[in-house]
N, C-alpha and C positions, 0 to 999 in steps of 0.2 A: 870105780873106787876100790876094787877089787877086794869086795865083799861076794859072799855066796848069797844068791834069790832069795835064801828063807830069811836070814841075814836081815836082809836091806825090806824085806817085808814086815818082820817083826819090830825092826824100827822104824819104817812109818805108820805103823799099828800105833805103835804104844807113843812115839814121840811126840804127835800134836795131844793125843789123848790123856794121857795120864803122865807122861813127866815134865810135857811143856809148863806147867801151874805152878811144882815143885823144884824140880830142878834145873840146875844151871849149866852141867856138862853132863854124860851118863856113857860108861863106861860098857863095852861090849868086847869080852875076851881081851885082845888089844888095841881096839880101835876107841878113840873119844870122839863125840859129839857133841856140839855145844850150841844151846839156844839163840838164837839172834840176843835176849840182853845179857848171855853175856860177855858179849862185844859193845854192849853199850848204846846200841845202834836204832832202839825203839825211845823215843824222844821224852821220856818222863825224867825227873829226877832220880827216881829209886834204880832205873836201869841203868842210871850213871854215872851209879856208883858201885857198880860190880869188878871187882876186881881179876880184870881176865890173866893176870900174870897166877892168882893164887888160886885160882878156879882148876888153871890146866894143873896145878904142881898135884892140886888134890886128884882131880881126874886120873893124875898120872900113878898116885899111889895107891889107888884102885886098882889098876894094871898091875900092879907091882904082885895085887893079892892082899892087899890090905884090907878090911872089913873095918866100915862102921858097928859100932858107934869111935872108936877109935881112931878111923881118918879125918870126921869131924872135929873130935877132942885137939886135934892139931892145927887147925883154923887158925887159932890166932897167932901164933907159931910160924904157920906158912903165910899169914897174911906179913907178919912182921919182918921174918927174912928171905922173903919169894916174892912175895904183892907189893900193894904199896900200902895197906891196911883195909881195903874195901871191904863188900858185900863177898863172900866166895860162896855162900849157901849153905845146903843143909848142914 
């Protein structure tokens, strides 16, 4: 995937652990990752209605250097001209 070993360590550390519960994508340097719902792909209602077009736009302004609480405050914003209106997260 061509990540470095500590890289790819510290995200399977922390990804089932503590941001699988919370979050929907998680940002590392430039690379996104992103939970199975939110692709939708775990069979509840609530997973499917996540909205992966506004999940990555956010993920992506992370990368960018964006900081919350600020790229959240854009949610509905990015849900409205990036998603389709869904769930994007925190």
């Amino acid at each position: 995937m061509g990540i470095k070993d500590g890289e790819r360590q510290e995200i399977a550390n922390n990804y089932e652990n503590a941001w699988f519960s919370y979050f929907l994508g998680v940002t590392n340097g430039n690379k996104i990752w992103l939970v199975d719902e939110a692709f939708g792909t775990i069979s509840s209602s609530f997973s499917s209605r996540h909205d992966l077009p506004g999940i990555i736009v956010h993920a992506l302004l992370h990368v960018a250097g964006l900081t919350d609480p600020y790229v959240s405050s854009l949610n509905g914003q990015i849900g409205e001209n990036c998603g389709w209106g869904g769930i994007i997260g925190n």
